[in-house]
MARVOTI-26837 format. One line per field, with one value per residue (C-alpha): x, y, z; residue number from 1. Coordinates in steps of 0.05 Angstrom, whole numbers. Last residue first. Layout:
! MARVOTI-26837
X = c(X ...);
Y = c(Y ...);
Z = c(Z ...);
pos = c(NUM ...);
END
This chain:
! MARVOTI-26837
X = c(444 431 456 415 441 402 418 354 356 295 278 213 151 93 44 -36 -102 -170 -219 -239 -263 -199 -146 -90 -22 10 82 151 203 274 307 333 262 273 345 363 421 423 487 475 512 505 538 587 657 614 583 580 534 540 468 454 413 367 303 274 198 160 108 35 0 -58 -132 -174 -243 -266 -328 -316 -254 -186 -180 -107 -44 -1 45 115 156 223 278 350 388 465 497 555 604 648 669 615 576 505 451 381 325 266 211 138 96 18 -27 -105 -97 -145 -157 -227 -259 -260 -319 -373 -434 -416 -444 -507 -520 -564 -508 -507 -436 -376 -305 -244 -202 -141 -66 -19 45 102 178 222 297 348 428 472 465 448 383 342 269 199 152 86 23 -43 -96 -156 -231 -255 -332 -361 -442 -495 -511 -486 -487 -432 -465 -410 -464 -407 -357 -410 -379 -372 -398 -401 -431 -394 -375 -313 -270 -198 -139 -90 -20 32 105 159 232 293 269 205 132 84 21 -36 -104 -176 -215 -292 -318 -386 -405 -453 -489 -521 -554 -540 -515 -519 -446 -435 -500 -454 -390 -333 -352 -345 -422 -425 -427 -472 -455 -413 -429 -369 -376 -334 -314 -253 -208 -141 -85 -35 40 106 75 44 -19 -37 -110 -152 -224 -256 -321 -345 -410 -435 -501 -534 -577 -602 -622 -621 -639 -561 -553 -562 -531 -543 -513 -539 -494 -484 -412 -411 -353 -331 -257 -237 -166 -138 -82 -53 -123 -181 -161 -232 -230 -295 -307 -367 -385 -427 -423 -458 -439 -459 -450 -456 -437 -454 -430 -423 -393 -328 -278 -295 -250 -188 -184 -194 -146 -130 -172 -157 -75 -52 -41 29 7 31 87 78 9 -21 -64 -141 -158 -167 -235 -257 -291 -314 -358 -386 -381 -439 -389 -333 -333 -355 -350 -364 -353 -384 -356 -387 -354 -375 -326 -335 -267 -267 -200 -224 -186 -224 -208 -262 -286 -226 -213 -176 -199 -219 -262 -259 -287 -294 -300 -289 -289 -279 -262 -262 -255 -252 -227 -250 -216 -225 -187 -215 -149 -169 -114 -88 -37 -57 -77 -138 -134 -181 -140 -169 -136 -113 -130 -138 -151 -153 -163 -168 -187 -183 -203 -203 -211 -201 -224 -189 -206 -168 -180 -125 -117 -165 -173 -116 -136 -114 -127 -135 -123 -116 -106 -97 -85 -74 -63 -70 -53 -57 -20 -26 22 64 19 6 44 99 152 185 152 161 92 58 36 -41 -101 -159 -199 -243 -255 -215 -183 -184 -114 -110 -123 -65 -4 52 69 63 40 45 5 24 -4 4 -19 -11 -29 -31 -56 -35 -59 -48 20 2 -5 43 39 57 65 72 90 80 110 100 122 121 137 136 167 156 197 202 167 226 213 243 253 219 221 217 197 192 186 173 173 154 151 132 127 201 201 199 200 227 228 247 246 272 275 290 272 313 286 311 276 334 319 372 330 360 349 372 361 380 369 351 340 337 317 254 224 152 112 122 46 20 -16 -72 -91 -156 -175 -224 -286 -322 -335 -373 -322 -253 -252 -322 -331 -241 -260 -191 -124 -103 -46 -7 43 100 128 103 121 167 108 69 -5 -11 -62 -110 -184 -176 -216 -158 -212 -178 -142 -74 -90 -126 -152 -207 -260 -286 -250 -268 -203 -196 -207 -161 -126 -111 -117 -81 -101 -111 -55 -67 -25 51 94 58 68 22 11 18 -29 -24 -36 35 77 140 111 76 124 133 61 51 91 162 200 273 275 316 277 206 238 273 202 165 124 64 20 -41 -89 -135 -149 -95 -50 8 13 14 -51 -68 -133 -195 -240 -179 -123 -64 -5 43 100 130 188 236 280 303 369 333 290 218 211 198 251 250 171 178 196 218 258 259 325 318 337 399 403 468 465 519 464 408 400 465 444 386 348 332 282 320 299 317 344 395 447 410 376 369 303 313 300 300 234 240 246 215 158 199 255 197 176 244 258 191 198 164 102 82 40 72 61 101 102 94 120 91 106 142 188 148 94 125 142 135 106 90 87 32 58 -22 -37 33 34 -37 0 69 27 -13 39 83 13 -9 11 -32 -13 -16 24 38 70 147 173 232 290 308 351 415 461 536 535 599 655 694 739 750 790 765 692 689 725 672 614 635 641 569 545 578 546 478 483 513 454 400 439 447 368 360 301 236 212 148 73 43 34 2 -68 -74);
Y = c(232 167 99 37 -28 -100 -173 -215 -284 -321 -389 -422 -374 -408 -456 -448 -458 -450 -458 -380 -342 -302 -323 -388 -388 -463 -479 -510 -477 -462 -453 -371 -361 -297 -280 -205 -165 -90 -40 26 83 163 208 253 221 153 158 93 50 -35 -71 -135 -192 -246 -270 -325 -361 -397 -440 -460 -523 -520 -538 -583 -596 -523 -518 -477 -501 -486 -465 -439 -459 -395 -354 -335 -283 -274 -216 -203 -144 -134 -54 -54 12 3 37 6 -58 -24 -72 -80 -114 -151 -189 -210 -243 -280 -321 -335 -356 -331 -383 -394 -356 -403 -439 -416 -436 -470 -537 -505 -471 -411 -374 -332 -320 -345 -334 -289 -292 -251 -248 -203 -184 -131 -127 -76 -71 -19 -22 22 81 27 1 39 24 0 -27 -63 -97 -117 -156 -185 -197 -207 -236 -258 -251 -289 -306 -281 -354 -374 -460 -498 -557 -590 -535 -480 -421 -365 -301 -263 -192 -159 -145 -118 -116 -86 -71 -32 -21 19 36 89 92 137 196 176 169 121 100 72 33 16 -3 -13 -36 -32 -66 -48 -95 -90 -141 -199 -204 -269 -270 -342 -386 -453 -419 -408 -345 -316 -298 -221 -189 -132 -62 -40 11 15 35 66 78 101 101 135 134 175 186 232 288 253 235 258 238 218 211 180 179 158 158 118 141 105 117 50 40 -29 -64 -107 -105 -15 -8 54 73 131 180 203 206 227 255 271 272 293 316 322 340 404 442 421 402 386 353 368 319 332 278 278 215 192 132 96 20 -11 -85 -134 -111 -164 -150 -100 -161 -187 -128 -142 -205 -275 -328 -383 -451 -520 -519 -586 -614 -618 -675 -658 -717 -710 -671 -734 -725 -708 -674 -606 -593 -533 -467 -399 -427 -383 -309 -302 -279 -234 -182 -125 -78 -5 37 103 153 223 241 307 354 386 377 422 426 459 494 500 553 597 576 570 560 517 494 439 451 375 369 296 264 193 152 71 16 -52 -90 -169 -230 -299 -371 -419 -486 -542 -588 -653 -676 -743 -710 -769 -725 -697 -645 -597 -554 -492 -478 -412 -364 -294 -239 -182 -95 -48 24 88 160 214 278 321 391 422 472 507 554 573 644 645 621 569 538 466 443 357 316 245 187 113 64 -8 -72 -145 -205 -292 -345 -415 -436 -475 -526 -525 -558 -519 -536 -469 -468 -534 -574 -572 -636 -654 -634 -682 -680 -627 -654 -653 -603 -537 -520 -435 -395 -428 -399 -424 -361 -277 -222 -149 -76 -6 68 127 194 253 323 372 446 482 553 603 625 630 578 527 491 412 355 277 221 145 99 13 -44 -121 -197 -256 -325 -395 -459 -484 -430 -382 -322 -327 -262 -182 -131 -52 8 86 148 209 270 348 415 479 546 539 620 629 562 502 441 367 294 226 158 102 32 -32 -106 -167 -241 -297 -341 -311 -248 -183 -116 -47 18 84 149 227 285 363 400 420 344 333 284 206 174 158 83 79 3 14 -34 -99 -65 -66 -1 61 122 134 154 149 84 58 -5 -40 -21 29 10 63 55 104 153 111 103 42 7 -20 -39 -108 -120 -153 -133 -70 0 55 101 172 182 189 129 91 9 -22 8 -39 -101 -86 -104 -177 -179 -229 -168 -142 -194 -207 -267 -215 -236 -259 -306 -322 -270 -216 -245 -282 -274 -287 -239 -176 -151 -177 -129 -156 -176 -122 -92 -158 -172 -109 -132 -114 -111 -90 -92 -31 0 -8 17 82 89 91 36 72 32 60 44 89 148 185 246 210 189 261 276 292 296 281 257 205 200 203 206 243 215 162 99 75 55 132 119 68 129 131 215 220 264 308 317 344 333 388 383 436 462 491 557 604 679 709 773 796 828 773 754 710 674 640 599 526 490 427 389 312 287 246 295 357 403 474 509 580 625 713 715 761 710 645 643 652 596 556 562 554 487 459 475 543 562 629 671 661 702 757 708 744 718 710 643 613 570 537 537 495 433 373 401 345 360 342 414 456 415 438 507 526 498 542 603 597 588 646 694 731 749 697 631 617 560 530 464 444 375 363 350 274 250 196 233 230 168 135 157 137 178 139 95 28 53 76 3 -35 1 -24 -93 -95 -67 -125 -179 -148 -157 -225 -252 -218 -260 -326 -346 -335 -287 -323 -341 -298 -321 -348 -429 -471 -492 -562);
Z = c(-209 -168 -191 -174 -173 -161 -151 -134 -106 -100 -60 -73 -76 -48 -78 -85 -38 -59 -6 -10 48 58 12 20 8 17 30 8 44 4 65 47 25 -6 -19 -25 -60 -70 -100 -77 -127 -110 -148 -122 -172 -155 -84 -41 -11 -17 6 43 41 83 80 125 123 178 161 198 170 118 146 145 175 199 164 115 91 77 151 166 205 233 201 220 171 178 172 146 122 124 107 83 56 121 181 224 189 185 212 183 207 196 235 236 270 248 296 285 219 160 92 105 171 234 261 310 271 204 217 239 178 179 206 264 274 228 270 258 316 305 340 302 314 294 289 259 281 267 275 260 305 362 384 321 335 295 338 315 364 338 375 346 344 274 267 200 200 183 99 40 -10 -70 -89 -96 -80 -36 -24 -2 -25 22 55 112 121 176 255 267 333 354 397 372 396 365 373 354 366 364 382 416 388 420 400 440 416 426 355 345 270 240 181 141 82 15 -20 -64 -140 -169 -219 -222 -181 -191 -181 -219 -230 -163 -134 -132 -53 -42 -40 13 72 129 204 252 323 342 420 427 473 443 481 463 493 555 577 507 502 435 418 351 331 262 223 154 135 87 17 -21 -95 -107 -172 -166 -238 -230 -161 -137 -66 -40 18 80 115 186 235 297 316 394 411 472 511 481 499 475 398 359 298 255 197 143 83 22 -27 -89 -108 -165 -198 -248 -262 -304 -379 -422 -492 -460 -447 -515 -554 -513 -553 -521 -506 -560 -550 -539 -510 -513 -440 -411 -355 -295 -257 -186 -196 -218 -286 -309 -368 -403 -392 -419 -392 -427 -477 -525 -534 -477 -426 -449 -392 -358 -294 -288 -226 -212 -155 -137 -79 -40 22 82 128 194 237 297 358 425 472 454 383 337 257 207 139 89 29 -9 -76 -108 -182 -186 -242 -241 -304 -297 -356 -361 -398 -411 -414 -357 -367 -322 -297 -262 -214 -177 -129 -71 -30 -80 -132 -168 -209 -233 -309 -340 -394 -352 -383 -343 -365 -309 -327 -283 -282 -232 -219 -157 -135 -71 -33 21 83 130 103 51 -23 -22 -76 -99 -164 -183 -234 -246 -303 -294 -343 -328 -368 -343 -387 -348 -394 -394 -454 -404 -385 -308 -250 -251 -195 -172 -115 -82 -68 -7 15 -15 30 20 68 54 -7 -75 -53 -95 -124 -148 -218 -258 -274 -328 -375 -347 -385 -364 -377 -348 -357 -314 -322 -272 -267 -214 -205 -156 -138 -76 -98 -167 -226 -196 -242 -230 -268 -264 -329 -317 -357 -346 -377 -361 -385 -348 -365 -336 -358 -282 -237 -218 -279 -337 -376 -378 -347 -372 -328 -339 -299 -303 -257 -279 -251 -275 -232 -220 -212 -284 -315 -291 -244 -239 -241 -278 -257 -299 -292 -309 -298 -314 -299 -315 -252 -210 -214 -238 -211 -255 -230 -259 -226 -235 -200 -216 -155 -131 -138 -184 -138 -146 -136 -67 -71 -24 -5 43 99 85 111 44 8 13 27 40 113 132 105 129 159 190 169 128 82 53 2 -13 -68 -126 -197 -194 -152 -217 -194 -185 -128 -168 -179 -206 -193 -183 -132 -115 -47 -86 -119 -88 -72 -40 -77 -124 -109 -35 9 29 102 148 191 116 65 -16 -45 -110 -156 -218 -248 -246 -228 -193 -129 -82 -17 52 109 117 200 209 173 147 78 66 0 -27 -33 -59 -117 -142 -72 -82 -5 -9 -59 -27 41 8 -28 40 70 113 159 184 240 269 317 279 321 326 256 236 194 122 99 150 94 66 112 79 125 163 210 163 201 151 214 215 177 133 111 118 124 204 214 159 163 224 300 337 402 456 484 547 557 580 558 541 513 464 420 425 366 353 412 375 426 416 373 361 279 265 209 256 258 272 241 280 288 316 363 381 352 299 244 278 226 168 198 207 127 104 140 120 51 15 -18 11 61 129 199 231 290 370 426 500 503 444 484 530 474 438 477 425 351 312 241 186 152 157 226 251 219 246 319 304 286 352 395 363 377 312 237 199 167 99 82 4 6 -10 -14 20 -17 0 56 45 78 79 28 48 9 -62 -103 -168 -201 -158 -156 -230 -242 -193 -224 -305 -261 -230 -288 -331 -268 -290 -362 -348 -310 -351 -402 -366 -367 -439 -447 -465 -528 -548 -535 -586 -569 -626 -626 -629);
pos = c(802 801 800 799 798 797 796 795 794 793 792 791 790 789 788 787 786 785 784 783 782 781 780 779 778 777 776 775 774 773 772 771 770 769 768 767 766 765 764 763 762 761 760 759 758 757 756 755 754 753 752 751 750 749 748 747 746 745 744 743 742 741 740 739 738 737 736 735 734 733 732 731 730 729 728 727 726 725 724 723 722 721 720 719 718 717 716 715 714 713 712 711 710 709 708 707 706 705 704 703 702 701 700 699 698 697 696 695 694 693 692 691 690 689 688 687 686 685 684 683 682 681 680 679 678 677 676 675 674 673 672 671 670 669 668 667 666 665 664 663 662 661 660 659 658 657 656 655 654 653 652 651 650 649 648 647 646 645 644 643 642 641 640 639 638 637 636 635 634 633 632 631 630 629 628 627 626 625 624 623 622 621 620 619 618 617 616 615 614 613 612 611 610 609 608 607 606 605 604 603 602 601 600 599 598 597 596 595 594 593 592 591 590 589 588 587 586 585 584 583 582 581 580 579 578 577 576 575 574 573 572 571 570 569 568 567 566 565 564 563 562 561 560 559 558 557 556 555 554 553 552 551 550 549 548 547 546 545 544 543 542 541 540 539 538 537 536 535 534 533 532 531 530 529 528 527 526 525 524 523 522 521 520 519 518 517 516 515 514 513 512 511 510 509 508 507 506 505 504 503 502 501 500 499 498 497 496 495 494 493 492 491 490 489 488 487 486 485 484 483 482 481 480 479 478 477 476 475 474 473 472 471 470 469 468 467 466 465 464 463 462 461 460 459 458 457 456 455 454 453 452 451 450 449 448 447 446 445 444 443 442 441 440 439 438 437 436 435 434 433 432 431 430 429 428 427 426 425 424 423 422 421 420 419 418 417 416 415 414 413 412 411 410 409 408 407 406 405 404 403 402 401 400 399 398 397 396 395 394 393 392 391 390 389 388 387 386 385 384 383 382 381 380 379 378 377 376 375 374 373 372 371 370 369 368 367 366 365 364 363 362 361 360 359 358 357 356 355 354 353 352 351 350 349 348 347 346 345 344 343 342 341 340 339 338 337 336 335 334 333 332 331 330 329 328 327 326 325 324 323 322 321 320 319 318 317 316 315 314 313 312 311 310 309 308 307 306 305 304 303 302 301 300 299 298 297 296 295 294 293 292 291 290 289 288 287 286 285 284 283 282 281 280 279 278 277 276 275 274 273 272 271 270 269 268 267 266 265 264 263 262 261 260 259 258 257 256 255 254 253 252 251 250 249 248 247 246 245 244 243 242 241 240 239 238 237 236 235 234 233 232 231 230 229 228 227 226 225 224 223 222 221 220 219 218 217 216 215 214 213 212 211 210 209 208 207 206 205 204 203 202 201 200 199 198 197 196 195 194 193 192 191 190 189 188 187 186 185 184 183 182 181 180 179 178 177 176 175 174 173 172 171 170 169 168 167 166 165 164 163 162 161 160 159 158 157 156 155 154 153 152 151 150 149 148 147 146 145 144 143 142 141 140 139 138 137 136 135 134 133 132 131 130 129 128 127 126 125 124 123 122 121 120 119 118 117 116 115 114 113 112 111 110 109 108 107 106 105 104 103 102 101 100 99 98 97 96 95 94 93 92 91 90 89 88 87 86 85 84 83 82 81 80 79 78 77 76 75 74 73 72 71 70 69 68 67 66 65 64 63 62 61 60 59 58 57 56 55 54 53 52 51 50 49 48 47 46 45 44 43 42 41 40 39 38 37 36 35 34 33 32 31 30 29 28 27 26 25 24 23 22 21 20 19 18 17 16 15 14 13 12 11 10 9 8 7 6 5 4 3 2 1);
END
């Protein structure tokens, strides 16, 4: 018997009693101080360097709108026949209109709700009075993901076409701001999407690996499917500390042109914290009712002559039980980000972020028995493997980048960088059948994935007649590198067979593997080289029309493929109205080919490449105090699956996704905000050589998912009540449509307490997940492994602002 080596956990009452001390060392600052609501909970906006020439108001304020991701609504009513002094600085929003305005006889005035009202400025006009209408401009204040705006973002990331207003995208993005991540007290990414229907259920980051994790029914490419700042972060779960990010964005759908070669599964781009103008600093402590305890610190700021230097880091510790019965989980994380401002026209940037955790009682996933044999769900916090079943990951991440503004309008920007993934997983698969009767196979290797990417981007701003371009030009040079322990000896052992009702506590066979195996078996290589060109066209204040191509090699060096591609889009979009986008897109995605799992019969077989192409129809709307999307959408890929009676991993036909999305997020009242979306997919197998398989639904994808949350502010008081639920439809386990896992509905609920501590801001959090306690099955995309859901979860939180 090889004895267990992981450390005791925390004591399940002590997190408790550390949190409830807080809670009473802030209830005596709150009781002897002076206490008031939290006047405005806005961040500093970030500043950005503008160069805009002397010229035409109109024309100023449009460069300025595609320079600050802003939506400009009525402009040029007011700015006709005006002239700008232009802009050549780094400054804020709010500094850089009031440049532009100067002379102009207006001004931009903030009002209450974060928003911005171009209107005249009387004081210029020497006792005149001149009378007219009062346009309304929408910037990055408004739109900056606060609960006071009903979280909703106005710019985004958007790989080869840089950053772009919501609005004004022919595609679908989601963006979940750090006020949202932090008021949900989400951990995992899985917390993060769990309101938005497009994302399926999925695991946390508390037990094993988690990696379940689909957008409209797609896993993202485990190679490319995830950024950092628009740079590739190779890793094969979706566990990437959140503490140290400024939002998440999820882009929807095939992103080839966008992001570059990679699997049509949508793109997961974490944006990292940014250096803040002012000093700012928090503490934030979250507990778990299980005994889990968190506490990360938040630190920011500038110096130096001018505040050419700025700096943010941050730091996490957790560690404790976590809610499967005697599990634990242990994680840390520090990240450090700096600026210099070298000269007006030059940024550099530098960030550097490493993390690694452990968590106690996982396993890899159930697989039935036979395609009949489904057992009942079982309750979340049950643990039905031994408790000295452990799965490690460790990140480190490290970027660059410098930004020159080397002519007015014109910038370049060279990237770097790096990223390495370490796994080891030592954890069983559990084949059960309905009955709970259970053999447990151990798998024990490791893995590291590591990625580089170098890219240039020269984007810029010009006209032709009437027609305004944005034009992007830019080259990727991307290599990923995979490896792990196989060929040490055996990496699977039986453990033995029990019932699932009563799991047998097996003795543990083998100790996991050192770090030093992952890196004996390299399998994987593979380059991209990448060159890509984007013009968007404005005709008039109407429409817009995106073209743009992506050409480039994909060498695969285990694969013995050497293939070039071109990926194109098209996208066209019409204003009917100001606060209206229809849009249409086209575009296509190039991955390499897929890699059998290795738990199959033919592990690692590398097959060839495939495209996917992907057609999308939508509308967006953008009003004061609500916002809405609808796309409608098709893609055509590569499918492939495990054949569950040879388990045998084949690429064969084609996986077809056909689906409607709709979201809305609104404020009714001043105090109460509501999010909803829905998601109806059919995601069917085409043009297989198996018969059995023609027409039937993809594994683990429902056709129906809807979403809900909201937030309402108690009036005159410090509380603020938060609820939501999450409907999902039954899925497929199998291939061939025989059985599938039934449809569940989940409930949250919680509340937060604001108030400012002698000026200082102080939000005390609590959510329960799973109010009922359901017991339910997650499922993946193309996989016929199944595993449990998380029971019911209480988390108690405080975060004190500086």
């Amino acid at each position: 018997m090889v004895p267990k080596t992981h450390h005791t956990p925390l004591p399940k009452l002590k997190p408790l009693f550390l949190s409830m001390h807080l809670l009473i060392v802030s209830g005596f600052i709150v009781a002897t101080s002076t206490t008031d609501v939290l006047a405005d909970t806005s961040t500093t906006q970030a500043t950005q360097h503008y160069s805009i020439p002397a010229g035409p108001l109109s024309k100023a304020l449009t460069q300025f709108s595609a320079r600050a991701g802003i939506y400009l609504v009525g402009a040029t009513e007011l700015a006709k026949g005006k002239q700008s002094q232009g802009l050549n600085a780094t400054m804020t929003v709010d500094a850089a209109l009031a440049t532009l305005l100067q002379g102009t006889g207006l001004k931009a005035v903030r009002q209450q709700d974060n928003s911005y009202a171009l209107e005249q400025d009387t004081a210029s006009l020497d006792g005149q009075t001149l009378e007219l209408p009062t346009v309304e401009v929408k910037g990055q204040s408004v739109a900056n993901g606060q609960a006071s705006n009903a979280y909703r973002v106005s710019s985004v990331s958007s790989g080869a076409l840089g950053t772009t207003t919501l609005q004004n995208t022919p595609f679908t993005i989601e963006s979940f701001s750090q006020d949202y991540i932090e008021n949900t007290q989400a951990r995992s990414i899985s917390d993060v999407t769990k309101f938005d229907a497009a994302v399926s259920l999925s695991a946390s980051n508390f037990l094993g690996e988690n990696n379940s994790f689909n957008i409209r029914g797609i896993t993202p490419d485990f190679d490319t499917g995830q950024k950092i700042d628009g740079l590739n972060l190779r890793s094969r779960a979706k566990d990437f500390p959140l503490e140290h990010v400024e939002r998440v964005e999820i882009l929807k759908g095939a992103g080839g042109f966008l992001y570059g070669f990679g699997a049509p599964g949508g793109i997961i781009n974490y944006v990292l914290k940014r250096p803040t103008d002012e000093f700012t600093a928090s503490l934030n402590t979250q507990v778990m009712d299980s005994g889990l305890f968190l506490v990360h610190g938040d630190v920011g700021g500038r110096w130096g002559p001018d505040d050419q230097f700025g700096f943010r880091v941050n730091a996490v510790r957790e560690a404790g039980d976590t809610y499967i019965e005697d599990g634990s989980s242990y994680r840390k994380s520090a990240s450090i980000a700096l600026d210099w401002r070298i000269t007006p026209d030059l940024l550099w940037q530098v960030n550097a972020l490493e993390a690694s955790r452990k968590s106690y009682g996982g396993y890899f996933y159930v697989l039935p028995a036979s395609s009949s044999d489904i057992i009942k769900p079982i309750d979340g916090d049950k643990r039905i493997a031994p408790d000295w079943t452990r799965y490690e990951s460790g990140h480190k991440t490290y970027t660059t980048d410098l930004s020159w503004q080397f002519l007015d309008n014109w910038n370049n920007k060279l990237s770097y960088g790096y990223s390495s993934n370490y796994r080891n997983p030592l954890m069983p698969v559990i084949s059960s059948d309905a009955d709970g009767n259970y053999s447990a196979t151990l798998y024990n290797y490791n893995n590291v994935f590591k990625s580089h990417q170098i890219q240039d981007v020269i984007s810029g701003f010009f006209e032709t007649g009437f027609i305004q371009h944005n034009l992007n030009i830019g080259y990727s040079h991307t290599r990923t590198i995979s490896s792990n322990s196989t060929g040490l000896g055996l990496s699977q052992y039986s453990l033995g067979t029990g019932n699932l009702s009563n799991p047998t506590e097996f003795i543990q066979p083998v100790q996991h593997r050192p770090y030093s195996d992952a890196k004996f078996n390299e399998y994987s290589s593979i380059t991209r080289k990448e060159i890509f060109i984007s013009d968007t066209l404005h005709l008039g204040d109407q429409w817009d029309l995106i073209l743009g191509i992506r050409r480039g090699t994909l060498d695969d060096k285990y694969g013995d493929y050497k293939e070039s591609a071109n990926t194109p889009t098209l996208a066209a979009i019409f204003r009917p109205i100001e606060w209206m986008s229809i849009y249409a897109s086209y575009i296509e995605a190039f991955e390499e080919g897929a890699v059998a799992p290795a738990t199959t019969v033919n592990a690692f077989e590398v097959f060839e490449p495939l495209v996917s192409k992907q057609y999308e129809i939508g509308m967006k709307v953008d009003q004061d105090n609500w916002s809405a999307n609808l796309a409608v959408f098709k893609l055509e890929k590569g499918l492939t699956y495990t054949d569950t009676s040879t388990n045998v991993f084949s690429q064969d036909g084609q996986a077809h996704y056909e689906g409607v999305e709709l979201s809305a997020k609104t404020k009714l009242t001043p105090d109460w905000m509501v999010s909803a979306s829905a998601m109806l997919l059919d995601a069917t197998n085409k043009k297989t050589t198996d018969e059995a398989m023609e027409g039937q639904n993809m594994q683990g994808v429902a056709e129906k998912q809807l979403r809900l949350y909201t937030e309402y502010h108690i009036p005159n008081t410090y509380f603020t009540v938060t609820g939501g639920s999450q409907y999902t439809g039954k899925r497929p386990v199998d291939a061939y449509g025989q059985s599938y896992v039934g449809s569940v509905t989940l409930f949250d609920l919680g509340g937060r307490y604001e108030i400012k501590v002698n000026n200082h801001p102080l939000t005390i959090r609590l959510n329960i997940e799973n109010l009922t306690d359901e017991a339910y099955w997650l499922t993946s995309a193309g996989s016929n492994g199944i595993a449990q859901g998380m029971p019911r979860t209480v988390k108690l939180g405080a975060q004190l602002d500086f």
